[in-house]
NUVO-670670 format. One record per residue: x, y, z of N, C-alpha, C in turn; residue in one letter. Coordinates in pm, 1 decimal. Example, Ala and Ser with C-alpha at 12.3 -4.5 7.8 and 13.67 -1.06 7.14 Angstrom:
<r n_east="1319.0" n_north="-569.0" n_up="780.0" ca_east="1230.0" ca_north="-450.0" ca_up="780.0" c_east="1320.0" c_north="-330.0" c_up="780.0" type="A"/>
<r n_east="1285.0" n_north="-225.0" n_up="708.0" ca_east="1367.0" ca_north="-106.0" ca_up="714.0" c_east="1290.0" c_north="3.0" c_up="787.0" type="S"/>
END
This chain:
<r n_east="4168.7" n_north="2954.2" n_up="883.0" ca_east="4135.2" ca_north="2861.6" ca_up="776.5" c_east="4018.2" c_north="2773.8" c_up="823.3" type="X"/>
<r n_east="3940.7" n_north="2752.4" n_up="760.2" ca_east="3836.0" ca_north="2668.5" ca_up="783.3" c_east="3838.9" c_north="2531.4" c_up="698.3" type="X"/>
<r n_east="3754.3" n_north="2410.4" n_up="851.8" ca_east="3806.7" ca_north="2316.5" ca_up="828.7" c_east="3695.3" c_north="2225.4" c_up="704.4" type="X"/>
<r n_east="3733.5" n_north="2152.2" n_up="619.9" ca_east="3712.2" ca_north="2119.2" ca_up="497.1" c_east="3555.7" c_north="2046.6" c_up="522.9" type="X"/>
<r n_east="3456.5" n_north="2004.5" n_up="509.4" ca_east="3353.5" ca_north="1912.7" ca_up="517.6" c_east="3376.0" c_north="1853.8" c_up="494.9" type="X"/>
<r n_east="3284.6" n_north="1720.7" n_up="584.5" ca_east="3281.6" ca_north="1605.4" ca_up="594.9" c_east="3232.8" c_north="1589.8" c_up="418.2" type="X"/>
<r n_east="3287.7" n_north="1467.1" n_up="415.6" ca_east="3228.0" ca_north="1378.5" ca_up="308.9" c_east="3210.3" c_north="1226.2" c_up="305.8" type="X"/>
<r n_east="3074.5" n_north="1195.8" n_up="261.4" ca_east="3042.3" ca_north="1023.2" ca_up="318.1" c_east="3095.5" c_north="1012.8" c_up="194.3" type="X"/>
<r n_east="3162.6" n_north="876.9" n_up="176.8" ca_east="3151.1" ca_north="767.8" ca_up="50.8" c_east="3111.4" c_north="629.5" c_up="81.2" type="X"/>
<r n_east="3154.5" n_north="554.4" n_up="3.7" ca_east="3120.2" ca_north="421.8" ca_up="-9.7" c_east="3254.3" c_north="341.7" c_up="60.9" type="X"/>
<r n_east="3340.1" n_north="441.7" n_up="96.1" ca_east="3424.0" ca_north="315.3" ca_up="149.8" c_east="3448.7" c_north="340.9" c_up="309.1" type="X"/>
<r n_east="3385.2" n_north="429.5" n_up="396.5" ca_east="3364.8" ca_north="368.8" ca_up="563.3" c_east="3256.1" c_north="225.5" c_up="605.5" type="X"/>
<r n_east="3154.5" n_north="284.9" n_up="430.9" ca_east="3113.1" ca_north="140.0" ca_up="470.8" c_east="3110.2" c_north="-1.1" c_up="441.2" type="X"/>
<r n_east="3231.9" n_north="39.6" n_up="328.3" ca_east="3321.6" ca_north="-118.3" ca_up="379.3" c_east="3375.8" c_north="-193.7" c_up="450.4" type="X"/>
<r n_east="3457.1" n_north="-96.8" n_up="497.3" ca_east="3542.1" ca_north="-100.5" ca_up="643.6" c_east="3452.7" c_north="-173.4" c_up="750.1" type="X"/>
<r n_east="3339.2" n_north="-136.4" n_up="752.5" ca_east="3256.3" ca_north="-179.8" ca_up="907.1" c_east="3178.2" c_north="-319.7" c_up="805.2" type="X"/>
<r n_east="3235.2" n_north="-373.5" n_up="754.4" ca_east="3148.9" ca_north="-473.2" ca_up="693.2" c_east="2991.7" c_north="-438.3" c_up="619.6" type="X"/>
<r n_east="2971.0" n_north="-364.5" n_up="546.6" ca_east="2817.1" ca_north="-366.1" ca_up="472.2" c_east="2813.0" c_north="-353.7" c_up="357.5" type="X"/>
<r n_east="2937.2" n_north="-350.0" n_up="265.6" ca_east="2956.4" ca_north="-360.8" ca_up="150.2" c_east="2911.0" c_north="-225.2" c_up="76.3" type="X"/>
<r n_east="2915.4" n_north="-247.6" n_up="-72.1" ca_east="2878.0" ca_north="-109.9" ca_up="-133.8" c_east="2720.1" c_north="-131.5" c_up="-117.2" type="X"/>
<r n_east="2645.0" n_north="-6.5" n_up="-132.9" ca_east="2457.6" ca_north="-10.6" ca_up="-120.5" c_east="2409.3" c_north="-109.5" c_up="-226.7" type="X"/>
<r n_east="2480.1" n_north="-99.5" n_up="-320.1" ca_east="2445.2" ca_north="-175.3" ca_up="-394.4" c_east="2437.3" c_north="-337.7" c_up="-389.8" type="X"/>
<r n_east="2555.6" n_north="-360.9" n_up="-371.9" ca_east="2547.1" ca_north="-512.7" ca_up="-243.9" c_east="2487.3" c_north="-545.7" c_up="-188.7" type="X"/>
<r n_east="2456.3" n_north="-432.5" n_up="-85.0" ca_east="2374.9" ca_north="-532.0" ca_up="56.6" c_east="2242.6" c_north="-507.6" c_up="18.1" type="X"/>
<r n_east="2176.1" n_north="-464.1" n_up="-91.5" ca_east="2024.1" ca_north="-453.7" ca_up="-104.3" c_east="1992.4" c_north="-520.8" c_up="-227.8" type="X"/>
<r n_east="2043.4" n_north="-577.5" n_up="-282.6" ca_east="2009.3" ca_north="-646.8" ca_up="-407.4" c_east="1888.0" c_north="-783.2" c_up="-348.7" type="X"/>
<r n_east="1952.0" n_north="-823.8" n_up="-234.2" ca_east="1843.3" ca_north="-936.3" ca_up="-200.6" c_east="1748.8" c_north="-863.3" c_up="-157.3" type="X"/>
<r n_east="1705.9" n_north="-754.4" n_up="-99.1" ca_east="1599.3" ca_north="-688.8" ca_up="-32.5" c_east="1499.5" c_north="-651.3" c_up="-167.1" type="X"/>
<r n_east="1591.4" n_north="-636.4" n_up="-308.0" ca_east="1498.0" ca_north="-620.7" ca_up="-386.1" c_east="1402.5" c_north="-699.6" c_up="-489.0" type="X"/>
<r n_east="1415.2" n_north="-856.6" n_up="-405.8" ca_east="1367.3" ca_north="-956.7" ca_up="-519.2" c_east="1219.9" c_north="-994.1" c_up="-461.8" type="X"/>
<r n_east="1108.3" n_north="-1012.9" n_up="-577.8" ca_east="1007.9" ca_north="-1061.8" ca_up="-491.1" c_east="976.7" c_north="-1194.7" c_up="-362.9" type="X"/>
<r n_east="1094.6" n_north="-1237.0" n_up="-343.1" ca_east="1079.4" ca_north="-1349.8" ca_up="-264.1" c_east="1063.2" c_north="-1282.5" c_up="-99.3" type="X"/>
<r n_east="1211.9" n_north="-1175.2" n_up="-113.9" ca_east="1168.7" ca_north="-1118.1" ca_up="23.2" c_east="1094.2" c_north="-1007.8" c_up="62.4" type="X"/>
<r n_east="1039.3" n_north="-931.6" n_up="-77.0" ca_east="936.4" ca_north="-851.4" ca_up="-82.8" c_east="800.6" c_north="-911.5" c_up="31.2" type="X"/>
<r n_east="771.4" n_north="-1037.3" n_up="-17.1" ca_east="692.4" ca_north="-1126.3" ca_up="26.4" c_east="711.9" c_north="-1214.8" c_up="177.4" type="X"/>
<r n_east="861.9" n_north="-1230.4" n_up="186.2" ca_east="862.4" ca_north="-1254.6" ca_up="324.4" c_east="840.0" c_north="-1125.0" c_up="436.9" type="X"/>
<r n_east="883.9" n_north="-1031.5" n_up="391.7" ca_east="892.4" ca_north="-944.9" ca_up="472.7" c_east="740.9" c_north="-854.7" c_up="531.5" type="X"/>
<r n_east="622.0" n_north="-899.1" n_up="422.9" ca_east="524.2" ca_north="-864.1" ca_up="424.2" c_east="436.9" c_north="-983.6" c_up="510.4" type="X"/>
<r n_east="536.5" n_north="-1078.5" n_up="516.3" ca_east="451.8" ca_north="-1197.2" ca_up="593.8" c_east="499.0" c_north="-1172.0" c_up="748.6" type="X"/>
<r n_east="612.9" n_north="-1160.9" n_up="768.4" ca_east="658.8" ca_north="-1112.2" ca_up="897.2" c_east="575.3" c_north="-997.4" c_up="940.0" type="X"/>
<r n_east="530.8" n_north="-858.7" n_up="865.6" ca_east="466.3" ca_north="-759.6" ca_up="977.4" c_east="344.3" c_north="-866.9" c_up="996.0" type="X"/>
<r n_east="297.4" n_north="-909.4" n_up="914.6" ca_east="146.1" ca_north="-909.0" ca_up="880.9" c_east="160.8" c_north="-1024.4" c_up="1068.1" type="X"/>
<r n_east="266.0" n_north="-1108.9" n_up="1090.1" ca_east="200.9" ca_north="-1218.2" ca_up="1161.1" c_east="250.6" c_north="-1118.4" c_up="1303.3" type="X"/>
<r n_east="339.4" n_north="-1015.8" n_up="1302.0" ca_east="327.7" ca_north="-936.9" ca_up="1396.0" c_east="236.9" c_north="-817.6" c_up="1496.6" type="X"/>
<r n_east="152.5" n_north="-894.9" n_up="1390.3" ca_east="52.0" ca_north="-747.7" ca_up="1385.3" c_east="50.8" c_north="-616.4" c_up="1352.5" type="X"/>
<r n_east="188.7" n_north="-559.0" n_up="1269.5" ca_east="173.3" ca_north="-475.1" ca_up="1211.7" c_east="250.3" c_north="-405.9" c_up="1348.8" type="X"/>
<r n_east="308.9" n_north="-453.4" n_up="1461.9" ca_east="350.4" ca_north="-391.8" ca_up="1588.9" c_east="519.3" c_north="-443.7" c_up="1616.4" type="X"/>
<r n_east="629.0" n_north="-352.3" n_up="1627.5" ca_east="731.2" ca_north="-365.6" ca_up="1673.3" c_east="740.2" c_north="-474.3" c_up="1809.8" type="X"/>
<r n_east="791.6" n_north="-573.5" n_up="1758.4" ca_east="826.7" ca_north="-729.1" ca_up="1863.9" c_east="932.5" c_north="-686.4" c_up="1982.0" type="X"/>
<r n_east="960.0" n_north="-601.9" n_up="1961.2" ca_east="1140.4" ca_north="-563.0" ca_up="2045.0" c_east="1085.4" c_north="-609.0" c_up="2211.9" type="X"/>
<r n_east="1156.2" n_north="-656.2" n_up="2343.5" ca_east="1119.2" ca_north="-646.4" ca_up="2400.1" c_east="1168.9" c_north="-596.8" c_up="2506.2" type="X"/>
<r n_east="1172.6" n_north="-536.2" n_up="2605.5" ca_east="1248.0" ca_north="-462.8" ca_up="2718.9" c_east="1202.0" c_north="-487.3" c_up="2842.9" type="X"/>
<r n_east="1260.5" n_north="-514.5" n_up="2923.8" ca_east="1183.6" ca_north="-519.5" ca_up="3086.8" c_east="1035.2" c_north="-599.4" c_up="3061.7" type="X"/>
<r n_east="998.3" n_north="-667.7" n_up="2957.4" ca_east="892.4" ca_north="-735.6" ca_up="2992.9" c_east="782.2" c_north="-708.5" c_up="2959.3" type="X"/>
<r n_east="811.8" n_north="-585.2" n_up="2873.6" ca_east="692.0" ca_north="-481.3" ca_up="2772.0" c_east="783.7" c_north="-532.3" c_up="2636.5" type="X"/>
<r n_east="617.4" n_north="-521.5" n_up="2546.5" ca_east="668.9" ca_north="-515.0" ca_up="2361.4" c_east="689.2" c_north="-370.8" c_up="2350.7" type="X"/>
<r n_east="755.0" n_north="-319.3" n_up="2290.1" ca_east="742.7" ca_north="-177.3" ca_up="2217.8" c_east="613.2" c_north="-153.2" c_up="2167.0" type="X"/>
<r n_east="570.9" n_north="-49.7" n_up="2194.5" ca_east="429.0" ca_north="-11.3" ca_up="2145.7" c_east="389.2" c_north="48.3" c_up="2001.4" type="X"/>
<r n_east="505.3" n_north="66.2" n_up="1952.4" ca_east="538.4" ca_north="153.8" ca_up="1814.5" c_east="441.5" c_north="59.6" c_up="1706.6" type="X"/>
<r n_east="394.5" n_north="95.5" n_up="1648.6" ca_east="301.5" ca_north="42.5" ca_up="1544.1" c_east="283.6" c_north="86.1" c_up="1411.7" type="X"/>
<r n_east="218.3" n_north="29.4" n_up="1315.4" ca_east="246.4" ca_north="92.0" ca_up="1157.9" c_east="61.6" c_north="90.9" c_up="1150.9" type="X"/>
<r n_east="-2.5" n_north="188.6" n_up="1101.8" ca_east="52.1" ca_north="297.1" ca_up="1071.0" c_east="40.3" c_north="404.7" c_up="1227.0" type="X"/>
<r n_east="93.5" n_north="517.5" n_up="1238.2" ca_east="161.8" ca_north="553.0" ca_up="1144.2" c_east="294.5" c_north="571.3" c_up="1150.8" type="X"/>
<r n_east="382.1" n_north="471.5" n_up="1252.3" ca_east="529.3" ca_north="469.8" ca_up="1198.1" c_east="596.2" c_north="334.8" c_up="1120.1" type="X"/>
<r n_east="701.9" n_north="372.5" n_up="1102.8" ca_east="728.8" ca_north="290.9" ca_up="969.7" c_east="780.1" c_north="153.9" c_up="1037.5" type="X"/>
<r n_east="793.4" n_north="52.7" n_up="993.8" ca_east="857.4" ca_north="-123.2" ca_up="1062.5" c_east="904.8" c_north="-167.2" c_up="927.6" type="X"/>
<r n_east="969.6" n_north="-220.8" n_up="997.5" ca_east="1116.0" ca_north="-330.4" ca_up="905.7" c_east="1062.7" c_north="-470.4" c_up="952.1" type="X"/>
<r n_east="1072.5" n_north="-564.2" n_up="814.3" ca_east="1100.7" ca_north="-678.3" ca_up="870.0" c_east="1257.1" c_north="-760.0" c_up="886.3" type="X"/>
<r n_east="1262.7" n_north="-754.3" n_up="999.4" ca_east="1433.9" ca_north="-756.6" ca_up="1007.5" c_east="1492.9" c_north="-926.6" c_up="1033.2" type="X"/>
<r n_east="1528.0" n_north="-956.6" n_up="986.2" ca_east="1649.5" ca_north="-1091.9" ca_up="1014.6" c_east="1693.6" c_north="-1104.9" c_up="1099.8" type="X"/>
<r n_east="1632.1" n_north="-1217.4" n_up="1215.2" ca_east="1678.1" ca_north="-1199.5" ca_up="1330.7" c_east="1863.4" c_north="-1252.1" c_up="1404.4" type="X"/>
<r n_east="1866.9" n_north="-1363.1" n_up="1240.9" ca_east="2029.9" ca_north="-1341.9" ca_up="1246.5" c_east="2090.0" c_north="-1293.9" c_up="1147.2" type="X"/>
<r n_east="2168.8" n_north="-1233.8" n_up="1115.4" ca_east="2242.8" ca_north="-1109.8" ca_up="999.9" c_east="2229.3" c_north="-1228.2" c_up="911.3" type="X"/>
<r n_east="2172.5" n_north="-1141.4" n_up="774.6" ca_east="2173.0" ca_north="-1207.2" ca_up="678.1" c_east="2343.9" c_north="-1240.9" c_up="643.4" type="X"/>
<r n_east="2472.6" n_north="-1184.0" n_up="619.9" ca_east="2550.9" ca_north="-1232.9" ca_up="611.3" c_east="2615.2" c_north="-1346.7" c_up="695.5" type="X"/>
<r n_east="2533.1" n_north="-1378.4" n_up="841.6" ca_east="2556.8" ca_north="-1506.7" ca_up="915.9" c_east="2493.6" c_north="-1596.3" c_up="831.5" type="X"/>
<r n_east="2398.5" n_north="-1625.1" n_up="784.5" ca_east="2311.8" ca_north="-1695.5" ca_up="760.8" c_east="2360.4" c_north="-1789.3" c_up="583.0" type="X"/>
<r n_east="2320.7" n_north="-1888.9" n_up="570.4" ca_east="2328.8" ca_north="-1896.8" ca_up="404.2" c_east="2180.4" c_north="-1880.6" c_up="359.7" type="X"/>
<r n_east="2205.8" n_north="-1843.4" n_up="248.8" ca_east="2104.9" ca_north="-1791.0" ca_up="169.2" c_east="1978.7" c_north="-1829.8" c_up="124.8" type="X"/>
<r n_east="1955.7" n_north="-1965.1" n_up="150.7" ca_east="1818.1" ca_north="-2057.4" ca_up="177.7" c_east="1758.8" c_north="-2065.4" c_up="290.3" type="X"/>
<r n_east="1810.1" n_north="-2008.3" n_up="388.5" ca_east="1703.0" ca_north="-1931.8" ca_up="509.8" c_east="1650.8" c_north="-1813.2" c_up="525.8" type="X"/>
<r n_east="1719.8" n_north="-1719.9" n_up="397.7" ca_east="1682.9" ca_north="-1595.1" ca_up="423.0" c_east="1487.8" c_north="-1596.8" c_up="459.0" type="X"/>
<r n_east="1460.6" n_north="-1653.0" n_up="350.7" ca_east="1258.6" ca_north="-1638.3" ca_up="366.2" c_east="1209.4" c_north="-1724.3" c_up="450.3" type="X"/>
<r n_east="1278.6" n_north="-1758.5" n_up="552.8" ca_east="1203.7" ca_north="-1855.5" ca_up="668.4" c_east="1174.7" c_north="-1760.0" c_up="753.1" type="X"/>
<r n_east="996.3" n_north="-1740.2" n_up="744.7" ca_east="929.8" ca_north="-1652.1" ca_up="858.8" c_east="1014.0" c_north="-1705.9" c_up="1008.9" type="X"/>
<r n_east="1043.0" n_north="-1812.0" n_up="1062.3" ca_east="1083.8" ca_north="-1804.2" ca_up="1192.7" c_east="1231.4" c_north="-1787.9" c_up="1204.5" type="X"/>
<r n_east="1245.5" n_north="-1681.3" n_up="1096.0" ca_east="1409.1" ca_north="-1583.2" ca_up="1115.3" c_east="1391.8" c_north="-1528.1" c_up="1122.0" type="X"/>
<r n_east="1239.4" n_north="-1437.8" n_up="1093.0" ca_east="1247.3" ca_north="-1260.2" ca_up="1070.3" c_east="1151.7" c_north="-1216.8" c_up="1213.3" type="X"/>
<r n_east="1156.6" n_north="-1081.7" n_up="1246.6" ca_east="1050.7" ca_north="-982.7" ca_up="1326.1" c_east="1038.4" c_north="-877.2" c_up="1302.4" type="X"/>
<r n_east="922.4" n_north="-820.7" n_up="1334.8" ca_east="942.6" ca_north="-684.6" ca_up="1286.8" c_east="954.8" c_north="-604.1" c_up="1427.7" type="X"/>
<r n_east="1072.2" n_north="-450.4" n_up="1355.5" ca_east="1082.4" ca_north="-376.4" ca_up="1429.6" c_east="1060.7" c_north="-245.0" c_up="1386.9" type="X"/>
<r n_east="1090.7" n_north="-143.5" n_up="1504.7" ca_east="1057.6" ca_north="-8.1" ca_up="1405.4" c_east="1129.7" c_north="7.1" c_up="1406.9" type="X"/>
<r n_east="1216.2" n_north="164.4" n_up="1368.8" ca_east="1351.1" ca_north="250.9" ca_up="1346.3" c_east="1422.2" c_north="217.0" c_up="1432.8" type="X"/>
<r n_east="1398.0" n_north="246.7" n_up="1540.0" ca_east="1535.6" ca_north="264.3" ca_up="1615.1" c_east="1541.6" c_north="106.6" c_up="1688.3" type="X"/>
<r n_east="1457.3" n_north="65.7" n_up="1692.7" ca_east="1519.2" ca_north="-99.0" ca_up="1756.0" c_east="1527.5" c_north="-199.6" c_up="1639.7" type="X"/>
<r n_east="1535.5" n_north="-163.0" n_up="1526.4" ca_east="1587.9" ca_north="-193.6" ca_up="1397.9" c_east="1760.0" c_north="-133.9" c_up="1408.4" type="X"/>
<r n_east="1754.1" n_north="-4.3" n_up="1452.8" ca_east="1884.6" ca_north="35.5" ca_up="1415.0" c_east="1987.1" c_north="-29.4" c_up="1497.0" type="X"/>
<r n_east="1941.2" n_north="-1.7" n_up="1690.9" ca_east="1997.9" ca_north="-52.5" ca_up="1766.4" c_east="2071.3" c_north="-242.6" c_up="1773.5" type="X"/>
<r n_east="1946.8" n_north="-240.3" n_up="1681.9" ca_east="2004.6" ca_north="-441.3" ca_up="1668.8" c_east="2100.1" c_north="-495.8" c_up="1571.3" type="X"/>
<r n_east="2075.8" n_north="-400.2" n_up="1473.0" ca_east="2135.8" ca_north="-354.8" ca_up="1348.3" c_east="2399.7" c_north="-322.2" c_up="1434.9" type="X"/>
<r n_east="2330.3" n_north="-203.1" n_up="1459.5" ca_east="2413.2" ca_north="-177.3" ca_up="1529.2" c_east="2510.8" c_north="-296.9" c_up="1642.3" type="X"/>
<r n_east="2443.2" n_north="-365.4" n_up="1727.0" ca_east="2506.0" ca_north="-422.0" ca_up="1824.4" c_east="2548.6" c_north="-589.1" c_up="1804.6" type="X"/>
<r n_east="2447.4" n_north="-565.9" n_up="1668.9" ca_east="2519.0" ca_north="-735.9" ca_up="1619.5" c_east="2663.4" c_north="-709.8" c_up="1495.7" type="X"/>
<r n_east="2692.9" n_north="-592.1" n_up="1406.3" ca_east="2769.6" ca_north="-514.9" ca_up="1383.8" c_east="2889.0" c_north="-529.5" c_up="1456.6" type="X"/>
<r n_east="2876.2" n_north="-467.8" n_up="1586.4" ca_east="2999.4" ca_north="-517.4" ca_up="1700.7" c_east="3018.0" c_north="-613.7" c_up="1733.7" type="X"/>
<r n_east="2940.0" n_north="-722.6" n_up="1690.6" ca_east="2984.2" ca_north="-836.1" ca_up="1752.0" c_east="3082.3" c_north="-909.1" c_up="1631.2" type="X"/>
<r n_east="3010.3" n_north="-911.2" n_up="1554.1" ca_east="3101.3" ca_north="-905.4" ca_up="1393.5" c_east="3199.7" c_north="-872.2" c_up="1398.4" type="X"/>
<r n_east="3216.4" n_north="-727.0" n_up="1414.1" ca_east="3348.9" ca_north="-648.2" ca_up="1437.7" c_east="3475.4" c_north="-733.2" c_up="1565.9" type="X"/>
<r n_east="3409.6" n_north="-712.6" n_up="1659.7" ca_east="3462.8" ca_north="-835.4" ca_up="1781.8" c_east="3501.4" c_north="-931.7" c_up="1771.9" type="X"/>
<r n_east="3469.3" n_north="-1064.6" n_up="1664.8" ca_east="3527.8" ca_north="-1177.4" ca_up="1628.6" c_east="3670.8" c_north="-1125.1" c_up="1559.4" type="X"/>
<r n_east="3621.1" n_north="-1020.9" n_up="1451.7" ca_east="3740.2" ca_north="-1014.9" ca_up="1383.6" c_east="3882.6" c_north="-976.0" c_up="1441.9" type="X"/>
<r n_east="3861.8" n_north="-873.0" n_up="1569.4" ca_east="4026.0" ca_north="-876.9" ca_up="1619.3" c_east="4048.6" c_north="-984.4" c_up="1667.4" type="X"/>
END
């Protein structure tokens, strides 16, 4: 017998705190943070901030892609700091994901 496929829904990612897609991107889609987020690459130079051993990440747009990311989870935060440039940085994919990820666990960690 073969075993059934996976199937994603909408509710593992409740469980880990991120709500339905629809939720957690509604603020990403208003022009306020359209505009912050375009102010964050722009004062980054258009270059992933991440830093490691004392080097920036070299990753750059174009031609890979950067996030302007919240440097404390927007659900920490209340909602009149979201567009304060000295909350956001930009990163690329994966040190977007990784930060994404490890503040996640920490979230997760308070809660037990």
């Amino acid at each position: 017998m073969r075993p059934k496929p996976l199937r994603l829904t909408a509710r593992p990612t409740q469980r880990i705190g991120l709500g339905t897609p629809s939720q957690a991107g509604q603020h990403l889609k208003t022009a306020d943070h359209r505009k912050w987020a375009a102010a964050v690459l722009k004062r980054a130079g258009y270059r992933c901030e991440w830093m490691e051993n004392g080097q920036r990440c070299p990753i750059a747009y174009p031609p890979h892609r950067l996030h302007a990311d919240h440097i404390q989870e927007r659900r920490d935060t209340n909602s009149g700091t979201w567009t304060d440039l000295r909350g956001g940085m930009c990163l690329c994919v994966s040190h977007h994901v990784a930060k994404t990820l490890r503040e996640r666990a920490k979230r997760m960690a308070r809660r037990d």
